[in-house]
C-alpha angles and dihedrals in degrees: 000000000000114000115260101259116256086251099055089039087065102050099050089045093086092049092053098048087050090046085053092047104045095046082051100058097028098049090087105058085050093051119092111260118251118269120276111255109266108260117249117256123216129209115263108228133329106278132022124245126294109246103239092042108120097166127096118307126202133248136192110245083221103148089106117195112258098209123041115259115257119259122280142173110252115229090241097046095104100054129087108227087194087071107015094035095145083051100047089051092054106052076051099059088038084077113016098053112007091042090060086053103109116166094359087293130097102259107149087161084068092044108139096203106047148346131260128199137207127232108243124234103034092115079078114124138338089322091048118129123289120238101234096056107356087246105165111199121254128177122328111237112241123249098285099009088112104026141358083242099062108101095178154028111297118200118234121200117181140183127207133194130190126212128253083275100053080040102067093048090058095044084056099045095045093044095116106034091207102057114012125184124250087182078073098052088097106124119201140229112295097023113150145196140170133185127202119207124203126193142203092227113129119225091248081047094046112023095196109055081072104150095014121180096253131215141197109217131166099239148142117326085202111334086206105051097021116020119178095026108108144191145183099272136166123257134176137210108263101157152002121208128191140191126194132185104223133173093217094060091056096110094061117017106330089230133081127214135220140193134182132176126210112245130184095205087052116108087338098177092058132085108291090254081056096063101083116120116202110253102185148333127216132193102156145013107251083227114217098027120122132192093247082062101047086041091065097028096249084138143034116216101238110183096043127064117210115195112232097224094064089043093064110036086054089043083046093066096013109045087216129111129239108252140190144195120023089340120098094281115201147189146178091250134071103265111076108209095232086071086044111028128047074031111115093103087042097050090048093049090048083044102053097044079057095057091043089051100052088040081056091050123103099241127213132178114236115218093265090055104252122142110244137154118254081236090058099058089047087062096039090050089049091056108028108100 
């Protein structure tokens, strides 16, 4: 091949520094960007599996959105739970609890309509989530607190999801396991979550749980004697509590609180998921008002709404009336409102101690590559089989 002649040579020289150049500057916006960093998984739950376990077995709805869900309307948006409070809580539970009913069974893993997320590290010490359910234990109710019948202390073991909402806050907050970011912990309009307690009531103890939905859950032989030492035991269904993060209640909370009780006589003709009667809902704190004052109706409770039914079947055995604000408030069920209720400052505060203690703890990565505490391990190997 004859040599390109000087001239010409010299002509095609500045096209060819421009060609180098340009393919210089512009190669990295055509190259593939780097991988994501892998997301952090979570144990699932304290212990592993018994061996000879063949049941259900929990596991952590962890797969947190990565963009926020586009805005939406919730159901209950257009009414006002100051004057329609019972209506308001059940278009709640609608789609925060019986829509997570599949096959006559909780599964809102299986939920056809949205999807639903757990909080991570709650398999953390001798309350840490159970293998069967992910139940987590929460306060025992005290001899007669449920039932006149109920002679002593009854454990109570719950689990709790958030919607794709709540879901994407925690998957913010949580996105580096070792130091995870309370700044992120801001939940948006329309976040949801719902909790749903079990008990260890039986049905001659507690009359009304009567048909229960019932439960198997590795938990506590006797949290007193022997804590830490669990077994496959029985719970039932007692109560289903909700939060929502709603615009209309600004001017007091922002959020709004919901109890229901499980009741054998409720919808009775219904399926068993389906027997559950509202107790109370809450959306402020009715600030300055003390249980001497609700006790001789001095006062009216004016940002909760207590439903009159519960009032009078816990006054019936009790002799003590259902409260709310910053009075002694009350129900049949094992969370007092006063630990759920006037209870946003105190959820964040209880919140926030949780993110700076698992920021404190030593991390490992188990082989599987969750994110666990060296103590945690320690626990889970003292109690695997």
């Amino acid at each position: 091949m004859s040599a390109i002649p000087p001239r010409i040579r010299s002509l095609l020289f500045p096209f060819a520094l421009v060609l180098t150049v340009s393919a210089a500057l512009f190669a990295p916006l055509c190259a593939d960007p780097p991988p994501s960093p892998p997301r952090p998984h979570f144990a699932d739950a304290h212990e592993k599996p018994l061996k000879d376990w063949t049941g259900p077995v929990f596991r952590l709805s962890q797969d947190y959105p990565s963009e926020a869900p586009p805005a939406q309307e919730p159901p209950w948006h257009c009414i006002d739970f100051t004057r329609a409070p019972e209506a308001y809580m059940n278009k709640v539970l609608q789609v925060a609890y019986l829509d997570n009913i599949v096959d006559d069974e909780w599964h809102p893993e299986r939920n056809p309509k949205s999807k639903w997320y757990h909080v991570p590290w709650l398999d953390w010490g001798n309350k840490g989530r159970e293998f069967i359910h992910g139940l987590t234990r929460e306060r025992r109710s005290r001899p007669c607190e449920l039932s006149e019948n109920q002679h002593d202390p009854l454990q109570t073991w719950a689990v709790s999801v958030y919607n794709e909402s709540g879901g994407y806050v925690i998957g913010k907050v949580w996105a580096n396991p070792s130091a995870p970011n309370p700044a992120a912990a801001t939940f948006p309009e329309g976040t949801v979550a719902v909790k749903l307690l079990f008990t260890r009531a039986t049905e001659k103890e507690v009359p009304f749980l009567a048909g229960s939905p019932q439960w198997d859950a590795y938990i506590d032989e006797d949290p007193v004697k022997k804590p830490g030492v669990r077994q496959i035991q029985k719970l039932r269904l007692l109560q289903v509590d909700f939060a929502v993060r709603d615009k209309n209640a600004d001017r007091w909370t922002g959020w709004v609180f919901g109890t229901f009780q499980y009741n054998a006589n409720a919808n009775a003709s219904g399926p068993k998921w389906n027997h559950v009667t509202p107790v109370a809902l809450t959306w402020g704190n009715d600030p300055g008002i003390l249980p001497e004052d609700v006790e001789k109706d001095r006062v009216k409770i004016v940002e909760s709404w207590i439903n009159p039914d519960a009032q009078s079947s816990v006054t019936e055995w009790t002799g003590r009336k259902v409260w709310g604000g910053r009075g002694e408030p009350m129900d049949r069920s094992t969370t007092r409102f006063r630990h759920v209720f006037p209870a946003i400052r105190r959820h964040s505060i209880r919140f926030t101690r949780r993110l700076f203690r698992a920021r404190r703890l030593s991390l490992a990565t188990d082989s599987d590559g969750s994110a666990t505490s060296s103590r945690d391990r320690r626990s889970a190997q003292r109690l695997s089989p």
